[in-house]
Backbone as CSV, one residue per row, in Angstrom:
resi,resn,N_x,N_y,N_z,CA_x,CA_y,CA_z,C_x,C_y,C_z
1,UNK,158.357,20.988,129.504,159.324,21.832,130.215,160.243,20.946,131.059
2,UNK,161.637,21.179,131.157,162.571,20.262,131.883,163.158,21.415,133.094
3,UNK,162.708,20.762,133.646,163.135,21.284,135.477,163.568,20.598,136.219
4,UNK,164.867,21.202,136.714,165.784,21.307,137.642,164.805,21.068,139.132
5,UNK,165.178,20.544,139.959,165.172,20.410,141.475,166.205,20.293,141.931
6,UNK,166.447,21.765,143.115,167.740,21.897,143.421,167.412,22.460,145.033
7,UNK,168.299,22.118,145.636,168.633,22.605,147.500,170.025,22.846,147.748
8,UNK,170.466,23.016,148.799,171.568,23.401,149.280,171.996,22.139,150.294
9,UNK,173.070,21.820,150.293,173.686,20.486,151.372,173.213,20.572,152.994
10,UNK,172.261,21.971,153.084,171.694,21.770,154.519,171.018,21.088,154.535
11,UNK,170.108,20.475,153.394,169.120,19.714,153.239,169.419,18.018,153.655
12,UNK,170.395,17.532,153.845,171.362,16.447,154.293,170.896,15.048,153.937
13,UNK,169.968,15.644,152.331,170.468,14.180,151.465,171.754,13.740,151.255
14,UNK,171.537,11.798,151.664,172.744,11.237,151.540,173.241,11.030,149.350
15,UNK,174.189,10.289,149.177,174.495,10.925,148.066,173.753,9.163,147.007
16,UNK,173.047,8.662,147.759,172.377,7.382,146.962,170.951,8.440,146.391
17,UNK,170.385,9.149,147.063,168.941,9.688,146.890,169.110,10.634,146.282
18,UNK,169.958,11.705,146.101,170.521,12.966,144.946,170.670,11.832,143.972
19,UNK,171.255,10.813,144.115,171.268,10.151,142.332,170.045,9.608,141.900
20,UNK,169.172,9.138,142.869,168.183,8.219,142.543,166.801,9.775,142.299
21,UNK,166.929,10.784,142.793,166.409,11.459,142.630,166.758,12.590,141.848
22,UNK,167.796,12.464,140.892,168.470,13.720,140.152,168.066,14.744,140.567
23,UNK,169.130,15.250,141.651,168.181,16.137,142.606,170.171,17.118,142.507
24,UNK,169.756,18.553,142.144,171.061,19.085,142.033,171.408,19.845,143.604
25,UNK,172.369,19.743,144.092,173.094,20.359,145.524,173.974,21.349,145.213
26,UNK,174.108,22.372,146.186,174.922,23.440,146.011,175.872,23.405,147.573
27,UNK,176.681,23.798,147.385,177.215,23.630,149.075,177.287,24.738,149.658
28,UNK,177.076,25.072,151.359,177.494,25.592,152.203,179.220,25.615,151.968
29,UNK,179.972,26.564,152.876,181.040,26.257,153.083,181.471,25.990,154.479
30,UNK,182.396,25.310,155.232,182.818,25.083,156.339,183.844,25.715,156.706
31,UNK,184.164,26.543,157.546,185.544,26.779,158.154,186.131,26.209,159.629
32,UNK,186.882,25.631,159.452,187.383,24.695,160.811,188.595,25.349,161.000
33,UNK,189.044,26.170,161.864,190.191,26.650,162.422,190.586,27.978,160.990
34,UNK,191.293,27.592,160.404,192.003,28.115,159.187,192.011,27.527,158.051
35,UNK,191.310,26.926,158.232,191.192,25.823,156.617,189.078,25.743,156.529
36,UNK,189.442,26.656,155.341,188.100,26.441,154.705,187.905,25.360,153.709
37,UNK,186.883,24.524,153.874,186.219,23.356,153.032,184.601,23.589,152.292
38,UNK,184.123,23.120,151.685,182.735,23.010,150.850,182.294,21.948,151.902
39,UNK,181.051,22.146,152.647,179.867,21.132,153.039,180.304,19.665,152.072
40,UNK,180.469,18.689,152.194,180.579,17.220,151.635,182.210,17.251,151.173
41,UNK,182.560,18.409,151.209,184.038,17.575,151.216,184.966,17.096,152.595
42,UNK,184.116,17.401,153.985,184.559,17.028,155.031,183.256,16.714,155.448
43,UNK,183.685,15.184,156.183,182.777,14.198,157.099,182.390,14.832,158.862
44,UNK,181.199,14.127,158.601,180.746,14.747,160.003,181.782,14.300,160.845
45,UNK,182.453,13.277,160.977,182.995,12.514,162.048,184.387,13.575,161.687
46,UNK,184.633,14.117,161.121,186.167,14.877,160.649,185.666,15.820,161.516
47,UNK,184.692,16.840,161.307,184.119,17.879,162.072,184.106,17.727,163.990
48,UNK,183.518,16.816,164.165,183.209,16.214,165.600,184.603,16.018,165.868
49,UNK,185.454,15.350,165.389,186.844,15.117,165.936,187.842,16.622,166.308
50,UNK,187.794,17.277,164.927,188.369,18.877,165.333,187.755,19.581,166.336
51,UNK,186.713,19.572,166.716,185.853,20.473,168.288,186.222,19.602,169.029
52,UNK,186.192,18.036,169.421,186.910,17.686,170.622,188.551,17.654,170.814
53,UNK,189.126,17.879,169.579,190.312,17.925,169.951,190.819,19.557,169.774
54,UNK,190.039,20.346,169.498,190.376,21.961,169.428,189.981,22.908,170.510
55,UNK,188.324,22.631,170.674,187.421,23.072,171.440,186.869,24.260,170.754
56,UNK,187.073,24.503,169.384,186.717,25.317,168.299,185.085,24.625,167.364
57,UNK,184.668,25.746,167.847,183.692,25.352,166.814,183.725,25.746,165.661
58,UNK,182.844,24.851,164.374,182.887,25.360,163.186,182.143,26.574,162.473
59,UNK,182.681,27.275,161.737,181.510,27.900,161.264,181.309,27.862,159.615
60,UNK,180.329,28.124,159.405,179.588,28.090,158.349,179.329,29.294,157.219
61,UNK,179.479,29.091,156.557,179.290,30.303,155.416,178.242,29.696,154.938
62,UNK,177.299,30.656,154.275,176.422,30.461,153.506,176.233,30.457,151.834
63,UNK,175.793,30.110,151.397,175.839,30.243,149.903,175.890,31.916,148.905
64,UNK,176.867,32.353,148.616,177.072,33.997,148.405,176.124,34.065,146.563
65,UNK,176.139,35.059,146.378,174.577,35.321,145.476,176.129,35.015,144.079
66,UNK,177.425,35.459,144.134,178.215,34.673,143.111,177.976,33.529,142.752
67,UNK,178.193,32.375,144.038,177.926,31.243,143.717,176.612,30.787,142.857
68,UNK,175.633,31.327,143.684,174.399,30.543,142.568,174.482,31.685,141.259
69,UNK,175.201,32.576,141.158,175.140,33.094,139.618,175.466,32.057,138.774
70,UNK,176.756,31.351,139.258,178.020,30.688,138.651,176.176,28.888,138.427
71,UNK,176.170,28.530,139.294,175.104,27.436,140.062,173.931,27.360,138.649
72,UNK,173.438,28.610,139.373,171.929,28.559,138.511,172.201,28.638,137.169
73,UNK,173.059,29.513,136.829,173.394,29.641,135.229,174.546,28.543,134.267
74,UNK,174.378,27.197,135.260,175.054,26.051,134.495,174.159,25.508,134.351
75,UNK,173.186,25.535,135.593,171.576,24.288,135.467,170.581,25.040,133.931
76,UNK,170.609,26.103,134.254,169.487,26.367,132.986,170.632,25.832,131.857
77,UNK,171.550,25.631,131.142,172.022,25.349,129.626,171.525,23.788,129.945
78,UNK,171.043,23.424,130.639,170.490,22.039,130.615,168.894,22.015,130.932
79,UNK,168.447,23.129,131.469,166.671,23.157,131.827,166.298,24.140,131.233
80,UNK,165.201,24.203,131.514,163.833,25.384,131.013,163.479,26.317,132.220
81,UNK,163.631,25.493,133.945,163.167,26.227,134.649,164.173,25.088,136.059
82,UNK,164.102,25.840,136.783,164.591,25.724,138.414,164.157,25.923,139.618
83,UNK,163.254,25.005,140.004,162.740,24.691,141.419,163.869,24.646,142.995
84,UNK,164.391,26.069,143.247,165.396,25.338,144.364,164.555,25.700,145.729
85,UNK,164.915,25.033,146.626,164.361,24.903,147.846,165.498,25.056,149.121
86,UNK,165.362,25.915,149.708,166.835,26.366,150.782,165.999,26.625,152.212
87,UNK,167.378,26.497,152.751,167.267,26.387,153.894,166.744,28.240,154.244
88,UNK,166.157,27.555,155.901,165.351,28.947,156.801,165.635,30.301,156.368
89,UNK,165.245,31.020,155.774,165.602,32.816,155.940,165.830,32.838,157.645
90,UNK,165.290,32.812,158.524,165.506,32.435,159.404,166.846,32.574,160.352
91,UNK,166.829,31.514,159.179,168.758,30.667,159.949,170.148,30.681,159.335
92,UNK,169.651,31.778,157.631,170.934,31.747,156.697,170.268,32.835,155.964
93,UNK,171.937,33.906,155.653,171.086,34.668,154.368,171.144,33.907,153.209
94,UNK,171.092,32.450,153.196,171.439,31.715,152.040,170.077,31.635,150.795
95,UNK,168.948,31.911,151.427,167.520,31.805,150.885,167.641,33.911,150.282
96,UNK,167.716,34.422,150.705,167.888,36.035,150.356,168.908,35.993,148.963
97,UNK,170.196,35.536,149.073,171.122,35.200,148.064,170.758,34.635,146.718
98,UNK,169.842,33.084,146.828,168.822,32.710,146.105,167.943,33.650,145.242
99,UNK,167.463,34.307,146.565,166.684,34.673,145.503,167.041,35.616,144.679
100,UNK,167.982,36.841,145.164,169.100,37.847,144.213,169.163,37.028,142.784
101,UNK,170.204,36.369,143.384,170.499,35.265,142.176,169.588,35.210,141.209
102,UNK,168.011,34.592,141.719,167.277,34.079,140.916,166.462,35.046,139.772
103,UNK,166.182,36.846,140.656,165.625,37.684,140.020,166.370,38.066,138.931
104,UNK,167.669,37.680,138.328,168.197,38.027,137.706,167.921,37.300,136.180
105,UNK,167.487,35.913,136.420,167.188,34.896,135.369,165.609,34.252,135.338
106,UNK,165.357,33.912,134.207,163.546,33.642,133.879,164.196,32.228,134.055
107,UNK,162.792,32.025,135.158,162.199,30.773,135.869,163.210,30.126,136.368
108,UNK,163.620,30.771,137.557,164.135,30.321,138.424,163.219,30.575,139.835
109,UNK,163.051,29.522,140.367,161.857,29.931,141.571,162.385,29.596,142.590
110,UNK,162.811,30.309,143.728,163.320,29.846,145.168,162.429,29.577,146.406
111,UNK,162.780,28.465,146.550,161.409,28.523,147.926,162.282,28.308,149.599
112,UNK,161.524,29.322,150.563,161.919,29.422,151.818,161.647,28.231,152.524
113,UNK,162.229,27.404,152.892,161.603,26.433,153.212,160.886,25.887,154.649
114,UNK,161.639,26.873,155.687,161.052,27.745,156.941,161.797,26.424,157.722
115,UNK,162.746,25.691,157.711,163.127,24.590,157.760,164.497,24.139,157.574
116,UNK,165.289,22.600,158.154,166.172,22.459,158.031,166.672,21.434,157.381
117,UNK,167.727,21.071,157.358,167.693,19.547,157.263,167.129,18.429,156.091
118,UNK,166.843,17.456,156.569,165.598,16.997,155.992,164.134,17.269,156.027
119,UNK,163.840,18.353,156.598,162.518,18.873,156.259,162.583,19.681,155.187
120,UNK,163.756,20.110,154.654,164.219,20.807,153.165,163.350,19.505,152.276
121,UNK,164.783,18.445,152.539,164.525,17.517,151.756,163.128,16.716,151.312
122,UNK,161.982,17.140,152.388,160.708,16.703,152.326,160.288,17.029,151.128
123,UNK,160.261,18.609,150.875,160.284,19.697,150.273,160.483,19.203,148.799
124,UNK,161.752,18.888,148.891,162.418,18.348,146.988,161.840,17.104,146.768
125,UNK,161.584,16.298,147.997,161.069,15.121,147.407,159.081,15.384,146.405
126,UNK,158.481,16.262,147.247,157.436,16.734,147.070,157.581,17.136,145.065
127,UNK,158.662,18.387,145.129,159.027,18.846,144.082,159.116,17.914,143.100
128,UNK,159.676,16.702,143.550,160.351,15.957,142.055,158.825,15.170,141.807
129,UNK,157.924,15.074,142.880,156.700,14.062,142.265,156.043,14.959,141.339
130,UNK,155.773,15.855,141.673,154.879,17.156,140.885,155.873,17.641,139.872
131,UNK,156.811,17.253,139.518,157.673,17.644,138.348,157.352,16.004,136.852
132,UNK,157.256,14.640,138.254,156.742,13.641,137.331,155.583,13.181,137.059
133,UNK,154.396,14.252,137.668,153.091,14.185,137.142,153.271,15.008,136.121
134,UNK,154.046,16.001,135.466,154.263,16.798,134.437,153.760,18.354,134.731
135,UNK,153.893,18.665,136.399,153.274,20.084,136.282,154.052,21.281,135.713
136,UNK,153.498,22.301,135.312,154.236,23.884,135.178,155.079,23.963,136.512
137,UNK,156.211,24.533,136.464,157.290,25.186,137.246,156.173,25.781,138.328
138,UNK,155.939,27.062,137.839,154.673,27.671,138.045,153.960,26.992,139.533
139,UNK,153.014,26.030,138.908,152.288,25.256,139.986,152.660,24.699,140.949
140,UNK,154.242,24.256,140.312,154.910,23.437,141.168,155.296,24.337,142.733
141,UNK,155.927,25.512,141.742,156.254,26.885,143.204,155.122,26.883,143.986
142,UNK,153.749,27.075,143.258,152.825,27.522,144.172,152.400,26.746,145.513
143,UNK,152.588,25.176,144.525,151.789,24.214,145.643,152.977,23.807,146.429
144,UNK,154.461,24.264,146.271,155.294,24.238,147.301,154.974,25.193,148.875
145,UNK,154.925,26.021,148.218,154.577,27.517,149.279,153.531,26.869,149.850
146,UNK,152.245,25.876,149.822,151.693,25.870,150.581,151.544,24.638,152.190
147,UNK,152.781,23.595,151.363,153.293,22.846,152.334,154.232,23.402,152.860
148,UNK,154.658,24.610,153.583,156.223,24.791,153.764,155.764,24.540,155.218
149,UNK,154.266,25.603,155.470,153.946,25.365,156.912,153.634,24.433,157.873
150,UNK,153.811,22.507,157.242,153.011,21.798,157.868,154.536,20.735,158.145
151,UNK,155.691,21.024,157.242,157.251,20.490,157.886,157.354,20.257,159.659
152,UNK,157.535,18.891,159.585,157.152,18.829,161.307,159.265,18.916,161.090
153,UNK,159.902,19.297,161.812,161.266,19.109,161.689,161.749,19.430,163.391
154,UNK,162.024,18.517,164.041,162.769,17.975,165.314,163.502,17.752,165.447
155,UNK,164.428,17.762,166.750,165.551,16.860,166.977,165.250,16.307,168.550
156,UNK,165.995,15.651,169.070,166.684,15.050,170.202,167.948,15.466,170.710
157,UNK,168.489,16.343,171.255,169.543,16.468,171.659,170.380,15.496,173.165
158,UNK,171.526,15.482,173.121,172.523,14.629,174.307,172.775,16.129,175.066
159,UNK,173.340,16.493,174.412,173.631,18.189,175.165,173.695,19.257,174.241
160,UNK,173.929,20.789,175.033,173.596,21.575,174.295,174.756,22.516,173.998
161,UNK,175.893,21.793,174.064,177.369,22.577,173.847,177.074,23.052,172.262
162,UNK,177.500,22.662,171.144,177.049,23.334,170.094,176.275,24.547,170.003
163,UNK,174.412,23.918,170.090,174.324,25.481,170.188,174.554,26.702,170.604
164,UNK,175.078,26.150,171.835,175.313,27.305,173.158,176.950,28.311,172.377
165,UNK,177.646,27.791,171.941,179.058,28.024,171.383,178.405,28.878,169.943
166,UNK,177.537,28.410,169.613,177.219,29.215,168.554,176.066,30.174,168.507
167,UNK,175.886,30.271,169.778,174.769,31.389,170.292,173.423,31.239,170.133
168,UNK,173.060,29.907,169.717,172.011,29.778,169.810,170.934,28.860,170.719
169,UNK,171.564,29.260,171.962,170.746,29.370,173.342,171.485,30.048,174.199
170,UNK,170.982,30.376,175.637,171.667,31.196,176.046,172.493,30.711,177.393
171,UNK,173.267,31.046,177.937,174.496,30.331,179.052,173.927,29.984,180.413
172,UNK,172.249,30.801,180.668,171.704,29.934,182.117,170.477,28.485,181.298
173,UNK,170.386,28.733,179.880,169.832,26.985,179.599,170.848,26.216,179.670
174,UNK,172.059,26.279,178.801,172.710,25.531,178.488,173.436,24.892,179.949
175,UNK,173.872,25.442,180.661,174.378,25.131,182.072,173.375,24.604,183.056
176,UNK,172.100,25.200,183.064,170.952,24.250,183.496,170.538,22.918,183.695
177,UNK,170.759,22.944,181.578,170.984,21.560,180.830,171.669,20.804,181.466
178,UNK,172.769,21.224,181.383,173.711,20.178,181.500,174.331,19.663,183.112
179,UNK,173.929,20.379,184.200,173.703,20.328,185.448,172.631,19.422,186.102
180,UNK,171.601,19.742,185.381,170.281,18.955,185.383,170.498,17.303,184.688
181,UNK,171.268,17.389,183.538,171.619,16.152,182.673,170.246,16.518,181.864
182,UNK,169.929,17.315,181.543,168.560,17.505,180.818,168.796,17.020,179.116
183,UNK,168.129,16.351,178.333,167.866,16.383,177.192,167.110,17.004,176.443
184,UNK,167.263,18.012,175.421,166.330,18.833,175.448,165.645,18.402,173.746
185,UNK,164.348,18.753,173.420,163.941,18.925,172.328,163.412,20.043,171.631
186,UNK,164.189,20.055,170.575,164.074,21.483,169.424,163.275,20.788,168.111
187,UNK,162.753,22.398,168.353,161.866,22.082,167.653,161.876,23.399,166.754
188,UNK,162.173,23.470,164.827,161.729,24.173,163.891,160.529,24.928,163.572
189,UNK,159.967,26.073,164.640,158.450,26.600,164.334,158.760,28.154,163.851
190,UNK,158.437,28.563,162.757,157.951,29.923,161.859,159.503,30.130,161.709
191,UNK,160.388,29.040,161.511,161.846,29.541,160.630,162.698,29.185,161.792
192,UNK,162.605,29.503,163.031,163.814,29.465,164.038,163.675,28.011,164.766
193,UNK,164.463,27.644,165.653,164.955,26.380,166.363,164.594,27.174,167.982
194,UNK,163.431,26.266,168.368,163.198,26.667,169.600,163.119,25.400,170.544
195,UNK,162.874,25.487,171.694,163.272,24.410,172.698,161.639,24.202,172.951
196,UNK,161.811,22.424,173.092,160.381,21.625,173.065,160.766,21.256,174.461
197,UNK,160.364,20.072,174.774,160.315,19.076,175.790,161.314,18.841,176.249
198,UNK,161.424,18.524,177.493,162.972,18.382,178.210,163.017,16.712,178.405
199,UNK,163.996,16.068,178.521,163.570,14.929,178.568,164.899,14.717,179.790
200,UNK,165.149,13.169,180.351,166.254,13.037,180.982,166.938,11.512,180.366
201,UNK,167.372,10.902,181.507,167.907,9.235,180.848,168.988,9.000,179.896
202,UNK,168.797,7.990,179.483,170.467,7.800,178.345,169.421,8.069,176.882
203,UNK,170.822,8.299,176.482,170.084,8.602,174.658,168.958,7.719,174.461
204,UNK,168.813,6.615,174.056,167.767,5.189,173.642,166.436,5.390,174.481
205,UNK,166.744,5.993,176.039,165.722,6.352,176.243,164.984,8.043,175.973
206,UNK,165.797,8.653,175.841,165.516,10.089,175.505,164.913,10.042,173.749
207,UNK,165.077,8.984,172.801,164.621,8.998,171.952,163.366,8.168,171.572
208,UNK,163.256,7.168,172.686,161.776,6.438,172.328,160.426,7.442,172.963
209,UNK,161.078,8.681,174.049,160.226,9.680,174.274,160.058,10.244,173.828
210,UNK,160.581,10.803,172.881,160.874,12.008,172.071,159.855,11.554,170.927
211,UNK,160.384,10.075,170.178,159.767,10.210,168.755,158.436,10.042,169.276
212,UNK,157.646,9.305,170.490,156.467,8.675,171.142,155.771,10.154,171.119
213,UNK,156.036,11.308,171.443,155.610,12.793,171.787,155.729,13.161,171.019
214,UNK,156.845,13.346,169.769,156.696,14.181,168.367,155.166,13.469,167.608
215,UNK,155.213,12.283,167.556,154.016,11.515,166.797,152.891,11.388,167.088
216,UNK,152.723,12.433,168.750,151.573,12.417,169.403,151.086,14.206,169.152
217,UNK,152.529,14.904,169.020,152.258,16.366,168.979,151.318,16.907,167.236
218,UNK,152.319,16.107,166.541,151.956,16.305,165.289,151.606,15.272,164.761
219,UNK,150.020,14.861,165.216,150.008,13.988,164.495,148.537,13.306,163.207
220,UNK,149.016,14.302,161.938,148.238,14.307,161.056,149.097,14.337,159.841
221,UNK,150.250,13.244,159.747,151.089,13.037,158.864,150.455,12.528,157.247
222,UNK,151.682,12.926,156.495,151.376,12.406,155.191,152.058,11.439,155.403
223,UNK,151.663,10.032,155.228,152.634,8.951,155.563,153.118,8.343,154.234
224,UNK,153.652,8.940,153.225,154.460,8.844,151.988,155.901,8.700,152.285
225,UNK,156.159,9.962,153.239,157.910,10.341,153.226,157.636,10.769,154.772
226,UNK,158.801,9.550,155.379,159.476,10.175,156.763,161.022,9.740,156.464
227,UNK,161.959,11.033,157.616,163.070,10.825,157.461,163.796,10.554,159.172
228,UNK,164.512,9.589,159.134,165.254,9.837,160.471,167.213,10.279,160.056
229,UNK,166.753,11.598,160.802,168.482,12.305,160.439,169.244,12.337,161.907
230,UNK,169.950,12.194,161.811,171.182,12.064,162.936,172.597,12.368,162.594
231,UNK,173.327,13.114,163.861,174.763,13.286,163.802,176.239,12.104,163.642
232,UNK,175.570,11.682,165.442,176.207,10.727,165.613,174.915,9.995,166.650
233,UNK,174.686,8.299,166.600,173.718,8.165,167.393,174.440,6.406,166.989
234,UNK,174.263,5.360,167.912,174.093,3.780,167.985,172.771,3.578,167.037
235,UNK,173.331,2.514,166.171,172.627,1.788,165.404,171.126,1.583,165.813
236,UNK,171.468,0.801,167.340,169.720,0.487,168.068,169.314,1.792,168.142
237,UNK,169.752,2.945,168.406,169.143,4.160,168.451,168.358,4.523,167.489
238,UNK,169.272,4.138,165.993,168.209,4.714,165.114,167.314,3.759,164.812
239,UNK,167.561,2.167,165.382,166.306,1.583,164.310,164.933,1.831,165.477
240,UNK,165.532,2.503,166.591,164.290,2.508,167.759,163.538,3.385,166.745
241,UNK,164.510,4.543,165.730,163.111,5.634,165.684,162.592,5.257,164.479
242,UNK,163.539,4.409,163.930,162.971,4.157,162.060,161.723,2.834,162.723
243,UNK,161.600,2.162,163.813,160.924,1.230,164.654,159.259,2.548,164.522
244,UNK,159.248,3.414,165.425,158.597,4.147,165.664,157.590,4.680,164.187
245,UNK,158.719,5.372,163.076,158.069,5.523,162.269,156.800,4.589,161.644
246,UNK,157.718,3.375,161.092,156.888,2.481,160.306,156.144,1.896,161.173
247,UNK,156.164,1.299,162.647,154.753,1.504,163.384,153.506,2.627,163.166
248,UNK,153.735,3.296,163.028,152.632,4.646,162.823,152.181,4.217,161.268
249,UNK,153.035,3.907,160.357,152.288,3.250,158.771,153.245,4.395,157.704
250,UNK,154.120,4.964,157.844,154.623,5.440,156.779,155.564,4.719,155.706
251,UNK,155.186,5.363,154.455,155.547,4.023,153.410,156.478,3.952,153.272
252,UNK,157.604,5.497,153.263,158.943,5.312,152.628,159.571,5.938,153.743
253,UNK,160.677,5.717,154.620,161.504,5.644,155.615,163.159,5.682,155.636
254,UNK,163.395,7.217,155.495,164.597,7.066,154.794,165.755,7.219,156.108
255,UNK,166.892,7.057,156.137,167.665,7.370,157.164,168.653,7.688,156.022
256,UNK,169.013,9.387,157.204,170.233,10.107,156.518,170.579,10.218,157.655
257,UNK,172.421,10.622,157.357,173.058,11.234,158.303,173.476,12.748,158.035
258,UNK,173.680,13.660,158.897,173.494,15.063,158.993,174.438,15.035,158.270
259,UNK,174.778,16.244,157.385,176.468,16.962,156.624,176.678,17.966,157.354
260,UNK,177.892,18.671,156.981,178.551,19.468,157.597,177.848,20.411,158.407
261,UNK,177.170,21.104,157.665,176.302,22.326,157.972,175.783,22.075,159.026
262,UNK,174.923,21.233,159.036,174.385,20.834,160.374,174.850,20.506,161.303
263,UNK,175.482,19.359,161.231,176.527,19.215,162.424,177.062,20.241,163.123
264,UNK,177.934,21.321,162.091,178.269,22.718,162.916,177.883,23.144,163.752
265,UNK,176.219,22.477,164.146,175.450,23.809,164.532,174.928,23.029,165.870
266,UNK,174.548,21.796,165.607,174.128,20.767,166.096,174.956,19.725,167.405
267,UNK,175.921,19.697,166.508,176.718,18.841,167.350,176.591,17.199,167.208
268,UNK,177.389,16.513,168.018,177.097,15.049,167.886,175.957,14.982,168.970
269,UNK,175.501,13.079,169.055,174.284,13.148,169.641,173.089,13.431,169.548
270,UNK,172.881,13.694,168.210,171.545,14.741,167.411,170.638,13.581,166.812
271,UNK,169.213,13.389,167.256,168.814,12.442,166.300,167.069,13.034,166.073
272,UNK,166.551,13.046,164.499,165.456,13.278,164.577,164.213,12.652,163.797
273,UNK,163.406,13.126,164.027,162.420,12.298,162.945,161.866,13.421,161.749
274,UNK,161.282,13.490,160.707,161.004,14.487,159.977,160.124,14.033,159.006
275,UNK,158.873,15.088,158.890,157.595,14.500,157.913,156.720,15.892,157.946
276,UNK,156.210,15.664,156.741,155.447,16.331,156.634,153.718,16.309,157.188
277,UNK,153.221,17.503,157.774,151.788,17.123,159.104,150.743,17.384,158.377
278,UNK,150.236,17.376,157.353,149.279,18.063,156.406,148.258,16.749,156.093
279,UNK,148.647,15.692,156.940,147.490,14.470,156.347,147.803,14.229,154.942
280,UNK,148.568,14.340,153.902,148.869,14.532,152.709,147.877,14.901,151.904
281,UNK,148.066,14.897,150.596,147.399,15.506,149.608,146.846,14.573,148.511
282,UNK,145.801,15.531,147.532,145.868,14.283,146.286,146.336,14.719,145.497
């Protein structure tokens, strides 16, 4: 059987690992002022530049159940079956759309991934190994569904203008925040983005706390696949956390930078670590 592994650009593989992983993407769309774009055809740094020079935030469309008609029904004249993996029900009707889409065509399997980002991407990476041990579609869905719950998926935030503009916190945190100089940490639990640990200091130090406490909170990793994703962050910033990871012993250590979608939501200043907490599997 030849199967497809497919996500949506929230998942914020960079475009070396979709090739090295024939891994198929569908896009979000972006709207910045009056000009609508597709997720990867505008750069995070394009995005970040229009909100400081607009004071507009972006918004986001989600993937409409047309699109993956048009999507899913180009991948099957090339497969047998379709493993896609999307972002939060949660946080998009983009996983609901999916699955419309999917009830319409044999073996197409959508999985919720309760998750963002690169904790999607954990997800497909999982998918494509169990696609090259040779499993059924089938098995593959099943034994997806049962890692969705152990996605450790974090961030680090600088501030909390983004979410706050896009309603997702409310105007006595965000002013708190930022009165206080607070750094805050979010944290991905049962689908939504909720607030972890507060931290203070300059970024470099708000992130050697952060990853030091994520790796202490959750810490019964599969040390196969960690990811460090970020908006905008200094070089030493990220090798402090890709530093952090491979101290702890994980084998493969990928650094992406966020796409559109995220950023939207996120903002610059965003940096996280991401792995799966399940002790891994055999």
């Amino acid at each position: 059987m030849k199967i497809a592994i497919s996500c949506e650009t929230a998942a914020d593989f960079n475009r070396e690992l979709i090739e090295k992983l024939n891994v198929h993407v569908v896009p979000f769309q972006i709207l910045l002022g009056d000009e609508n774009k597709f997720d990867g055809e505008i750069t995070t740094d394009q995005i970040i530049e229009f909100v400081n020079k607009t004071g507009i935030l972006p918004k986001t469309g989600a993937v409409n159940i047309a699109q993956f008609d048009e999507y899913f029904g180009n991948l099957k004249k090339s497969y047998d079956a379709i493993i896609h993996v999307s972002l939060s029900s949660e946080l998009s009707s983009t996983f609901s759309n999916a699955q419309r889409s999917a009830e319409q065509m044999k073996n197409v399997y959508v999985v919720d991934s309760r998750s963002l980002s690169t904790g999607i991407a954990l997800l497909v990476l999982y998918a494509r190994s169990l696609v090259e041990k040779g499993l059924h579609a089938d098995n593959i869905y099943n034994l997806l569904l049962k890692r969705v719950q152990y996605v450790q998926a974090s961030f680090a935030l600088k501030r909390l203008d983004y979410l706050y503009k896009g309603g997702r916190c409310n105007s006595l945190t965000y002013f708190g925040a930022n009165l206080l100089k607070i750094r805050p940490q979010i944290i991905v639990k049962d689908g939504k983005m909720i607030s972890g640990k507060k931290y203070r200091g300059s970024f470099d130090h708000v992130v050697k706390s952060y990853c030091k406490d994520t790796l202490e909170q959750f810490d019964n990793p599969d040390l196969e696949n960690a990811f460090v994703t970020y908006t905008t962050a200094e070089p030493e910033v990220v090798d402090i956390a890709v530093g952090f990871l491979k101290d702890r012993g994980f084998k493969n250590v990928y650094v992406t930078r966020a796409g559109g979608t995220i950023t939207s939501h996120c903002g610059e200043n965003c940096l996280g670590i991401l792995y799966i907490n399940d002790g891994g599997v055999e």
